[in-house]
N, C-alpha and C positions, 0 to 999 in steps of 0.2 A: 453378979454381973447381969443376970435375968431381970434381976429387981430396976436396979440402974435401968436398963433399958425401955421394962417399962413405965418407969417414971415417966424417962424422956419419950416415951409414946402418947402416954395421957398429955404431957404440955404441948407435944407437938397438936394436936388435934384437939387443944383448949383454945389454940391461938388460932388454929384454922376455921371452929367454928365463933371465933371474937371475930374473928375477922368477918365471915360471910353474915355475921348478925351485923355490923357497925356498916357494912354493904347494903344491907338491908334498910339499918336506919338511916340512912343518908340518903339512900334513893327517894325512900316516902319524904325525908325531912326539904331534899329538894324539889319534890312535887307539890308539898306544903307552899313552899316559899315561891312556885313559883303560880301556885294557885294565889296567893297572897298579891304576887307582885300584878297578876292579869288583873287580879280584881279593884285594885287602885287605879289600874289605867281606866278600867270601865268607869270607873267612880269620878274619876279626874272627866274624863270625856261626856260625861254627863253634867256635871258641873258645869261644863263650859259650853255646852249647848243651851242649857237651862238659864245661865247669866246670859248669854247672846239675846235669849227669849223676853228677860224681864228686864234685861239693858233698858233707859230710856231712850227711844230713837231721835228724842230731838229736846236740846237743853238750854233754855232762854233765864239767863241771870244778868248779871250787871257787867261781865264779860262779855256779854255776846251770845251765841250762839255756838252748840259744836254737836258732834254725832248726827249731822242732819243727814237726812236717808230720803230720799226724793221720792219713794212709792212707799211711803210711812203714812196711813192715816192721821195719826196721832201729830206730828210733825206741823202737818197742814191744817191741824186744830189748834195747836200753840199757838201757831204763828197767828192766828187767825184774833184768837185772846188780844196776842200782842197790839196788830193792829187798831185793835176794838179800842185798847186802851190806848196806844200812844199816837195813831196816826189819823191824820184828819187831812182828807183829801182836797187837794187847791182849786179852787174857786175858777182857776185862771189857768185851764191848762196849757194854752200857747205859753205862759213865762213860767208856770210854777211846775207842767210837768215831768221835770227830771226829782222832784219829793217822792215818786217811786222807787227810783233807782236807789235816793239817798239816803232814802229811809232802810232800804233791805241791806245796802253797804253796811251800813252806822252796826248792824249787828251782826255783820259779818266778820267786820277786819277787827281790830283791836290797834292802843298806842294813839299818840297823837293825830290830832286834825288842821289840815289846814286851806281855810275857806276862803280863795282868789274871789273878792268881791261878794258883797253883802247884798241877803236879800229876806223878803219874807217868807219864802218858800224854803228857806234854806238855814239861815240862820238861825232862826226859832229852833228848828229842828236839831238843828248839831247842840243845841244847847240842852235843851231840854232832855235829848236822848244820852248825849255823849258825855255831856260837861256834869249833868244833875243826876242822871237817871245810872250812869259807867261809869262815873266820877274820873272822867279823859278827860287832859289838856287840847284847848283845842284856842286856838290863830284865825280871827275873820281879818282881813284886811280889803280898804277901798281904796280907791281916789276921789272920793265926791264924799266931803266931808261932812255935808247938810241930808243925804242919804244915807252915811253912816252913824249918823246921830239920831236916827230911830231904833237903832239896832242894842246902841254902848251902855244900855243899863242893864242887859246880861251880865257887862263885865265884870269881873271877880279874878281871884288868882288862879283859878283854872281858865277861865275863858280870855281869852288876852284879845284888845282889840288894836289895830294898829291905819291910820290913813297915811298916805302919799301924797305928800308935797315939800314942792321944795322949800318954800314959808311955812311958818308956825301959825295955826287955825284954832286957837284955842275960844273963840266967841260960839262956833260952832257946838260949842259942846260946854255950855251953862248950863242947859235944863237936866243936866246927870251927873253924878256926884264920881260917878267912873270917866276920866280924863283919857281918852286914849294914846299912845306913843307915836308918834311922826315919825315915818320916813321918810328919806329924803330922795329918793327912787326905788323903784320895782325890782331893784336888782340887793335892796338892805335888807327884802323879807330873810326872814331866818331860816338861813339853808341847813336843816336837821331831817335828823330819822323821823317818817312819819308812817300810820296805816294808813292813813287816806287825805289825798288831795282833790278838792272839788275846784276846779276852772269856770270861771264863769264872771268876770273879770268886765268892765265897761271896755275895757281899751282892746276894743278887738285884735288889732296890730299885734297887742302884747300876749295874747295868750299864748299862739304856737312857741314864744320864746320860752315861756315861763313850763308849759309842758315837758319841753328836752330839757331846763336845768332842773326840776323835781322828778323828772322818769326814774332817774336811780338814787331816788331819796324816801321814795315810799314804796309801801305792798300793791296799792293798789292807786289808779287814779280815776276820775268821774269829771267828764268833761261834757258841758251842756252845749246846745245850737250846732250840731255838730249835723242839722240838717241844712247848713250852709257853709260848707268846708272851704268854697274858692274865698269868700268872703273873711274868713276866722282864718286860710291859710292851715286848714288843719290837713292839709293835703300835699304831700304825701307821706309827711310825719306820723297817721296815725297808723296806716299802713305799716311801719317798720314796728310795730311794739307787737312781741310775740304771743301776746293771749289777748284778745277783745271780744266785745259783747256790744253791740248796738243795739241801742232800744229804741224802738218805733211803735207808735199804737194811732195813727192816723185813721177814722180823721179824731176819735175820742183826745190824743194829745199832738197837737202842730208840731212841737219840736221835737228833737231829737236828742239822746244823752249816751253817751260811750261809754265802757268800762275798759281801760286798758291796766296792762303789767305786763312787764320783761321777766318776773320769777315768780310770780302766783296764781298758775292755773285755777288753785281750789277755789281760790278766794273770786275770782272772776265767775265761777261756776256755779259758786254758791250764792254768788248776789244775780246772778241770772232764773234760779230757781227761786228764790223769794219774791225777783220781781213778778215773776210767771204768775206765782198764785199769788199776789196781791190784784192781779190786772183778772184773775181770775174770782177774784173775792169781789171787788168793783165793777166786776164786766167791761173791762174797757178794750 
C-alpha cells in the first residue's frame, strides 16, 4: 500500500515538474516569437522608408508622367530633359502661347485627344508628343479647309483629321495623300471619352457651345483667348467648372489659356506645376 502510494507520489510530482518546465518553455518560446515577430516589423518599416527614399520622384515615359512631387529636385530636371528634347517655344506668343499649357497637359492627362481647330502652335504638338511620341489617338478638326490642309499630312490611323462643311472640299486637300473626313456641322464631331480637349476653334460664337457638350466627356479641358471672355462668351460658363487654372504671363505672352474639369483636381494641379517651371525654365 506504501509502495502504491509512492508511485503515485513520484508521478504526481513528474507531472508537476513537466508541467512548470513546458511553463517555462513556452514563456521563452513566446518571447522568442515575439522577439521574432518585432523584429520583422522593424524590418518591414525600414523597407518601406528606404523604397519611399529611392522611389523615383518623377517618371516621364510614353504614358505620361506620374509620382510627380513639386519640391523634388529631380522632378524639375526631367522635366527639364523633357523640355530640351520635345518642346520648342513659339515664335509668336500673342497666338502660340497656350504651347505651355499644352505641352505640360499632353503629359499629364492620358487617352484620347481632341483639337477644336488646327494650328501651328498646336497641332504639331499633339502629334508629335501624343500621336508619335504616347502612341494616343488624337481628332484635330477645322472649318477653313485651306488652313487645315497645312496640317493633314500628320494624318495616319492615330491622328484622325476631320473639316466642317456643309459641301464636300476635296480640291482642298491634293497636295496630301491623307484625305480628311467631312462634317457636316460642329455638332458631328465625335462625342467620346477623351483626356484632353483643346478649344481654340475659329468660330468664336461656337466655342462656349462646344465646351458644355465635351465638359463631361473628358478629364481635362484647355481653352485658349480666354483673355477675351465677353467676346468668346466664355463667361460665366467657365466660372461653373469646379477646378481651373488660368494662365497669364503678361506682358512675355498676350493671351490667356484655361485649364478647367468638373472631376480632376490632380490633373489640373499637375499641368499648373509643369507649366510653373516651364515659364520658370524660359523666364517668362
Amino acid at each position: 500500500m506504501q509502495l502504491h502510494f509512492h508511485i503515485v507520489t513520484v508521478c504526481f510530482n513528474s507531472v508537476i515538474c513537466h508541467c512548470a518546465l513546458t511553463q517555462v518553455i513556452a514563456k521563452r518560446c513566446g518571447l522568442l516569437l515575439l522577439l521574432i515577430f518585432t523584429g520583422m516589423l522593424i524590418v518591414a518599416a525600414w523597407l518601406r522608408v528606404w523604397s519611399r527614399q529611392t522611389e523615383p520622384a518623377f517618371v516621364l515615359d510614353r504614358k505620361g508622367i506620374s509620382n510627380l512631387k513639386s519640391d523634388h529636385t529631380t522632378s524639375k530636371a526631367l522635366w527639364e530633359n523633357a523640355l530640351k528634347s520635345h518642346f520648342v517655344m513659339p515664335n509668336n506668343t500673342a497666338w502660340g502661347g497656350h504651347a505651355v499649357v499644352l505641352f505640360s497637359a499632353l503629359y499629364a492627362t492620358q487617352g484620347a485627344i481632341l483639337e477644336l481647330g488646327s494650328g501651328w502652335f498646336s497641332t504639331s504638338t499633339i502629334h508629335n508628343v501624343a500621336v508619335v511620341e504616347q502612341s494616343r489617338d488624337a481628332y484635330t478638326v477645322d472649318s477653313d479647309v485651306h488652313w487645315l490642309a497645312k496640317f493633314t499630312a500628320m494624318g495616319n490611323s492615330h491622328h484622325t483629321f476631320a473639316y466642317v462643311s456643309k459641301v464636300s472640299q476635296p480640291d482642298a486637300f491634293t497636295d496630301t495623300p491623307y484625305k480628311p473626313q467631312r462634317l457636316d456641322s460642329w455638332d458631328r464631331v465625335w462625342r467620346r471619352q477623351y483626356g484632353l480637349v483643346f478649344v481654340d476653334h475659329a468660330l468664336g460664337e461656337r466655342r462656349h457651345v462646344d465646351i458644355q457638350i465635351f465638359r463631361n466627356l473628358t478629364d481635362v479641358m484647355l481653352i485658349h483667348d480666354t483673355n477675351n471672355p465677353k467676346g468668346y462668351k466664355f463667361e460665366p460658363l467657365l466660372s461653373t467648372f469646379r477646378y481651373r487654372y488660368k494662365f497669364q504671363r503678361r506682358p512675355s505672352i498676350k493671351s490667356y489659356t484655361d485649364v478647367v474639369s468638373d472631376t480632376r483636381a490632380d490633373l489640373v494641379e499637375k499641368i499648373q506645376m509643369l507649366t510653373r517651371w516651364t515659364c520658370e525654365l524660359f523666364h517668362l
